[in-house]
ZAMARGU-4260 file (C-alpha; in steps of 0.2 Angstrom, whole numbers, plus 5000, padded with zeros to 4 digits):
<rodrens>
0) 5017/5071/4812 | 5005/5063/4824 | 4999/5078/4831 | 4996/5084/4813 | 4986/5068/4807
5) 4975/5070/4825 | 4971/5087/4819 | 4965/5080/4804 | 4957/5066/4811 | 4949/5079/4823
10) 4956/5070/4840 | 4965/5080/4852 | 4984/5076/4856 | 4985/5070/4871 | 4991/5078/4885
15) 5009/5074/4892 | 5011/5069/4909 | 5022/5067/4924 | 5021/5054/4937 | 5032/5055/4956
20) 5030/5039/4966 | 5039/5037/4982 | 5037/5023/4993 | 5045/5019/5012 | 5045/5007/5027
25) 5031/5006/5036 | 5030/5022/5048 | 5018/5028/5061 | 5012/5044/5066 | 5008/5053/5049
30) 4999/5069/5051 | 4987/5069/5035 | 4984/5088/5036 | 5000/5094/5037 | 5003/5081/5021
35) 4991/5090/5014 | 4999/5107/5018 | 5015/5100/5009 | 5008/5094/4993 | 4997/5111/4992
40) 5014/5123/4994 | 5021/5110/4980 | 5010/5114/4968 | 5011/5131/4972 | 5031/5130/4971
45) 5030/5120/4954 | 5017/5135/4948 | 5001/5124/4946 | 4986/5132/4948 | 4977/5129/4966
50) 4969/5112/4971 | 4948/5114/4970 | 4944/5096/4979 | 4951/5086/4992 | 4948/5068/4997
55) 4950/5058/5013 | 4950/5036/5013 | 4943/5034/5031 | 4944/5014/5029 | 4928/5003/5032
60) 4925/4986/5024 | 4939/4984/5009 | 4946/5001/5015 | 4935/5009/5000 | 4925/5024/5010
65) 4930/5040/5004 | 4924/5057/5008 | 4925/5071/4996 | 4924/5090/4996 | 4927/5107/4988
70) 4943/5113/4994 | 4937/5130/4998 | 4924/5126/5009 | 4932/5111/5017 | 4941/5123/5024
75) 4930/5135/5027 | 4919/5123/5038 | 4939/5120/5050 | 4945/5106/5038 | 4937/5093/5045
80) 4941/5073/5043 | 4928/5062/5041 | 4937/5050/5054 | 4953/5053/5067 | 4960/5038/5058
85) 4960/5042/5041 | 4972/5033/5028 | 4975/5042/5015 | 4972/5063/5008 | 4970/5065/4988
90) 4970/5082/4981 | 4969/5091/4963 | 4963/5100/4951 | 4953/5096/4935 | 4953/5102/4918
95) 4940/5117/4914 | 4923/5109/4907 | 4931/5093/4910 | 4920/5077/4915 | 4928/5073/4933
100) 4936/5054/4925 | 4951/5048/4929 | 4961/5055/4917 | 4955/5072/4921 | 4967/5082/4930
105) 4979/5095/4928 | 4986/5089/4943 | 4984/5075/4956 | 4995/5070/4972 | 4991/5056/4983
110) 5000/5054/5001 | 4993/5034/5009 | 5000/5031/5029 | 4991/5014/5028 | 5006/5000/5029
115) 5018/5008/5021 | 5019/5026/5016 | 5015/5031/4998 | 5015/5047/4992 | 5011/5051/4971
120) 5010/5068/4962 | 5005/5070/4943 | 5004/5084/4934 | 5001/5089/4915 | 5018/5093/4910
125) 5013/5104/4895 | 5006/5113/4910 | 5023/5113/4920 | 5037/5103/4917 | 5049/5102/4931
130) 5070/5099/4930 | 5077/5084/4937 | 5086/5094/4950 | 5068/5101/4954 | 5060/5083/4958
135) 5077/5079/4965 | 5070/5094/4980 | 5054/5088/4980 | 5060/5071/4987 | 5072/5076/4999
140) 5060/5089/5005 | 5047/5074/5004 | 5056/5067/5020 | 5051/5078/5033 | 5032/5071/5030
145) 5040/5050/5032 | 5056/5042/5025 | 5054/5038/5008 | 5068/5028/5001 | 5064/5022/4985
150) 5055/5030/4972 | 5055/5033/4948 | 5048/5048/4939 | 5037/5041/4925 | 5031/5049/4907
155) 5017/5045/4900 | 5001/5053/4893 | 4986/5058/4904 | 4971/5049/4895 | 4983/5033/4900
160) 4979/5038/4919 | 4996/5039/4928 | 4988/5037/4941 | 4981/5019/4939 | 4997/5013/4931
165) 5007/5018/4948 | 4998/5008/4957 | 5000/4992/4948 | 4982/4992/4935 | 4980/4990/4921
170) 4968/5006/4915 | 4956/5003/4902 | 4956/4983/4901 | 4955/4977/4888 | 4957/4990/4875
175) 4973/4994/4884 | 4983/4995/4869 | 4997/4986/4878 | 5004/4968/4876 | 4999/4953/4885
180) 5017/4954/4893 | 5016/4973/4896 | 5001/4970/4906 | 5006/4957/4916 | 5022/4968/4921
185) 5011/4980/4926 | 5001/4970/4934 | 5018/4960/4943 | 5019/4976/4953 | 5002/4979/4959
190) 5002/4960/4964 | 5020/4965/4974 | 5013/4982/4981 | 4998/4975/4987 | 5007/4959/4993
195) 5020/4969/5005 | 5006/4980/5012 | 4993/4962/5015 | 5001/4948/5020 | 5021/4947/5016
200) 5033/4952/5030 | 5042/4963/5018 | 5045/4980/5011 | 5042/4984/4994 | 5056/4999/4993
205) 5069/4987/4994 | 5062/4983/4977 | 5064/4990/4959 | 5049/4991/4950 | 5059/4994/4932
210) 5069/5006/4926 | 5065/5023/4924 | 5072/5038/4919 | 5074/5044/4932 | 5076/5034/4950
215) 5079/5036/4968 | 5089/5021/4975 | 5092/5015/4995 | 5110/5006/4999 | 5100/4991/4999
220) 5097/4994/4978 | 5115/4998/4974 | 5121/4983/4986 | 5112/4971/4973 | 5121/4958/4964
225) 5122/4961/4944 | 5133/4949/4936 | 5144/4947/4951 | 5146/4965/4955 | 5135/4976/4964
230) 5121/4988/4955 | 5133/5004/4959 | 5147/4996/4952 | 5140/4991/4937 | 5132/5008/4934
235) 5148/5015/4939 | 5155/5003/4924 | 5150/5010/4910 | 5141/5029/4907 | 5131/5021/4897
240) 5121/5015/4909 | 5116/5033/4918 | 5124/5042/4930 | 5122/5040/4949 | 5123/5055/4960
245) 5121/5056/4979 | 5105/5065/4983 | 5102/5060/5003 | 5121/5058/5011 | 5120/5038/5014
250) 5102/5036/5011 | 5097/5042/4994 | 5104/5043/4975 | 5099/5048/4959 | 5100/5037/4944
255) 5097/5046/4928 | 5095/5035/4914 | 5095/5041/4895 | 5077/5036/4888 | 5087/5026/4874
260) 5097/5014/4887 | 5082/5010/4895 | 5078/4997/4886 | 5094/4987/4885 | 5099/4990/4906
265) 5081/4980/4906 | 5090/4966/4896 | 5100/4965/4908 | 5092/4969/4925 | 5078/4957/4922
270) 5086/4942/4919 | 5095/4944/4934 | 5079/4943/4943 | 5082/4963/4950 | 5066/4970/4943
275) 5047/4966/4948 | 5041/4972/4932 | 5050/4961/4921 | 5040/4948/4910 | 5023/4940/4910
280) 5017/4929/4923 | 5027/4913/4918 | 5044/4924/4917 | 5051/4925/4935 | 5056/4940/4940
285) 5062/4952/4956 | 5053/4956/4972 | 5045/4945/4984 | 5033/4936/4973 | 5045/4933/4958
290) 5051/4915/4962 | 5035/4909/4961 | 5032/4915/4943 | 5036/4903/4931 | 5039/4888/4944
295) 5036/4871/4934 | 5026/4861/4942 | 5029/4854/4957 | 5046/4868/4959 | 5034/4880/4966
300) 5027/4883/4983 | 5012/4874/4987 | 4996/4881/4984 | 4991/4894/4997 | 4973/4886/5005
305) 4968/4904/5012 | 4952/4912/5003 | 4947/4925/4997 | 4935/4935/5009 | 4915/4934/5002
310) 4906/4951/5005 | 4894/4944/5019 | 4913/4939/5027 | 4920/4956/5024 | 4902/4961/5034
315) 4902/4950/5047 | 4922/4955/5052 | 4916/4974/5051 | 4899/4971/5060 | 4909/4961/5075
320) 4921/4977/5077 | 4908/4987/5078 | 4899/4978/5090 | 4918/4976/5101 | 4918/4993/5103
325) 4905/4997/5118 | 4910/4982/5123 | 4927/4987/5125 | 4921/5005/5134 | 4909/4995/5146
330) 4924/4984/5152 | 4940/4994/5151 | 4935/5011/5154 | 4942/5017/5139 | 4934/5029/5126
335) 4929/5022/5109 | 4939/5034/5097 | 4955/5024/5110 | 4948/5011/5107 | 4951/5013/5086
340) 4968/5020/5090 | 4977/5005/5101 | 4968/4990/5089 | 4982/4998/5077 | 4996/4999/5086
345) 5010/4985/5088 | 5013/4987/5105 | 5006/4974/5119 | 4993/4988/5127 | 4980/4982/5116
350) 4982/4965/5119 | 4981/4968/5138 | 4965/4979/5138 | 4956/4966/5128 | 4961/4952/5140
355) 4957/4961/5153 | 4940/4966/5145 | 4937/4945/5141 | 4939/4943/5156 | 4927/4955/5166
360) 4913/4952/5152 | 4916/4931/5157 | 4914/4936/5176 | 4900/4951/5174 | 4884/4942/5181
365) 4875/4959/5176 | 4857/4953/5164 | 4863/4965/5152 | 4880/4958/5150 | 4882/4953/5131
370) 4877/4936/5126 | 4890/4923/5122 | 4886/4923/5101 | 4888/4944/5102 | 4904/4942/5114
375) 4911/4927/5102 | 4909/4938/5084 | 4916/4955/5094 | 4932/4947/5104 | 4937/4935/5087
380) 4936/4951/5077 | 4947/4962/5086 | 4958/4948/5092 | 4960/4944/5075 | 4962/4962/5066
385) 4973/4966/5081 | 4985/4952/5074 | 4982/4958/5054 | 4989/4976/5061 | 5004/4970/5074
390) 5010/4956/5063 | 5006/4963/5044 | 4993/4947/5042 | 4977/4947/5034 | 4959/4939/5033
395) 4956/4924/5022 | 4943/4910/5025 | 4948/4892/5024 | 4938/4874/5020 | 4942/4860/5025
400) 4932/4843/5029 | 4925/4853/5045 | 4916/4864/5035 | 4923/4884/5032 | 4930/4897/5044
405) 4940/4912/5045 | 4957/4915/5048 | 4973/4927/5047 | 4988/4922/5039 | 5005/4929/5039
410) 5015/4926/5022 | 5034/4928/5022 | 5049/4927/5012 | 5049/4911/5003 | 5031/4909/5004
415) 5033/4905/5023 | 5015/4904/5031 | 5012/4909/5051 | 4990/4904/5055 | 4983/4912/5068
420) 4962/4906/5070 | 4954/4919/5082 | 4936/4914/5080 | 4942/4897/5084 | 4952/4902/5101
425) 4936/4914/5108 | 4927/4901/5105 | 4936/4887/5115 | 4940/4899/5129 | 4918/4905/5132
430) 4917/4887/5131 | 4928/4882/5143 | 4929/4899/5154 | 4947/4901/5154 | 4954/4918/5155
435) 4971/4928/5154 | 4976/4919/5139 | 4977/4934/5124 | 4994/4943/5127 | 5001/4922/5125
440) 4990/4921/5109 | 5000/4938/5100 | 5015/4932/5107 | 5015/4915/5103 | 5011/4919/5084
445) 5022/4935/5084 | 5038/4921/5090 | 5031/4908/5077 | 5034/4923/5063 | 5052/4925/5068
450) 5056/4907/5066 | 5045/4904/5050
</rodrens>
């Protein structure tokens, strides 16, 4: 009926489409091309038609620098990455005569290595529309690429951008069409998403998002508590409430729930405080962040004092990296495309290379040794971003009656709260001219976020 009264209207149905979103612990060593390899002989395997772009995140300030290209003659030119330590490949392709938006594709599929892996496909399911048992292969297939062990299969129409709604936003605010409370539970899981991957010592698959018609759940889902019995049990309980079949031997199952028990196994699961996605922003609700929803006041946690980062912040962190990086060749020895590689890794080589290289920079009596304002903005910044990757912190800036500086904070379960101050540390050691004291500084914090 309403496709008939859009005909009349003169609006175009809209299309149906398909969302996959798989998530995992965090993992090293992704190899991007060869992700996009995989995602290209899907597409292939579902019969969609080839991919004519590709897309590479390659970090900066915000991580927001992407490099686009034609597929075709990316790979023609040797498939190139605009940086060794890229964080993310995109691919798809667009509608014919479309105009490149958001909601254009016939097909998109996104594979993140950044904190944790991500990896999204969508497609146009009046294009293809694949079988359960057919997703069911593309996830366990999905694990020769990372170990993904959580992931739902959402429907909903492409000019609502799948997409955006996966990753927790809210697409077309404020004529959404959505309900204030719809929103915020969207929103609950961006704020979750993005939470795990910043600054909480967590891992946002051991989380439901909601329930979906189709979902791939851990043994740390199905060991949840649902009215004194676990989550497999009480699936188990009742067939009403989907069926639950093993898709990985002891790491992966599928639940399949009937679009019409959706929403009364929500009734249930959100009270329990099992689903992120439950309720607006005074409704608490699963995941890490859920006990501070609807806190009265004075119940919840006291007010995180960390702030946001300005731009001229983001600048001056990204500015100091840049300016660590000769530094770090001149006294170590080691090349610069290393030097990107160790800052990331959370092993103690780092840390060693960049005492060591505070240290000959403090005894280098050379005239064109770096001056002490260049050495101060360069060590604090990679001390500091050193700590964000090792210890899953992040940048905020803090005031206080001293005026306003920068900092990294770890936030843990329980809004537990680790502060590291690396301007603050380079700064008191040029001062004083001590040395060989960075490998005690990650270690010290790192044994502080154990106990927290």
């Amino acid at each position: 009926m309403f496709d008939l009264v859009n005909k009349l209207l003169g609006k175009r149905p809209m299309r149906p489409g398909l969302g996959v979103a798989l998530y995992g612990p965090r993992t090293d060593g992704i190899d991007l091309l060869r992700g996009l390899e995989w995602l290209q002989g899907w597409a292939t395997r579902l019969g969609l038609p080839e991919a004519e772009w590709v897309t590479f995140n390659y970090g900066g300030p915000g991580n927001r620098q992407y490099k686009s290209y034609k597929l075709q003659s990316w790979m023609k030119r040797g498939r190139p990455l605009p940086d060794p330590y890229c964080t993310s490949v995109e691919v798809g392709r667009f509608l014919e005569g479309d105009k490149r938006g958001m909601t254009d594709d016939i097909w998109y599929a996104c594979l993140k290595t950044q904190a944790f892996p991500e990896l999204v496909i969508v497609l146009d399911s009046s294009v293809v529309a694949p079988s359960g048992e057919t997703l069911g292969e593309l996830v366990s297939d999905s694990q020769t690429l990372a170990r993904f062990d959580y992931g739902y299969v959402v429907r909903m129409p492409m000019e609502r951008s799948p997409p955006t709604f996966i990753n927790g936003l809210v697409f077309g605010n404020p004529t959404s069409g959505l309900t204030r409370v719809q929103e915020d539970e969207i929103n609950k899981w961006g704020a979750a998403r993005r939470g795990c991957a910043d600054y909480i010592d967590d891992t946002i698959s051991h989380y439901l998002r909601d329930v979906y018609p189709l979902n791939f759940l851990n043994p740390h889902h199905l060991a949840m508590q649902v009215k004194g019995q676990s989550l497999k049990d009480w699936i188990e309980a009742d067939p009403k409430r989907g069926t639950l079949k093993p898709l990985i031997e002891g790491k992966l199952w599928t639940w399949t729930v009937p679009e019409n028990r959706i929403q009364p196994i929500r009734k249930v699961l959100g009270p329990e405080r099992l689903l992120i996605s439950w309720g607006d922003f005074n409704t608490p609700s699963g995941g890490p962040l859920g006990h501070t929803y609807g806190a009265k006041k004075g119940e919840g946690p006291p007010p995180f004092e960390g702030k946001p980062l300005t731009e001229d912040d983001q600048r001056w962190i990204a500015e100091g990296l840049e300016q660590m990086t000769p530094i770090f060749t001149r006294y170590t020895g080691e090349s610069a495309a290393h030097f990107d590689k160790l800052i990331a890794q959370r092993d103690t080589q780092f840390a060693e290379l960049l005492d060591a290289a505070f240290t000959a920079w403090s005894q280098d009596a050379r005239p064109d040794r770096p001056p002490p304002d260049q050495a101060l903005q360069a060590f604090a910044t990679a001390l500091g971003e050193h700590l964000v990757k090792r210890y899953n912190m992040a940048w905020y800036a803090v005031e206080d009656e001293y005026g306003r500086s920068l900092g990294v904070c770890h936030r843990g379960k329980g809004d537990a709260r680790t502060w590291a101050y690396p301007v603050d540390a380079i700064a008191k050691r040029i001062d004083s001219g001590e040395t060989g004291f960075i490998p005690a500084v990650l270690e010290a914090v790192g044994r502080e976020i154990q106990q927290a």
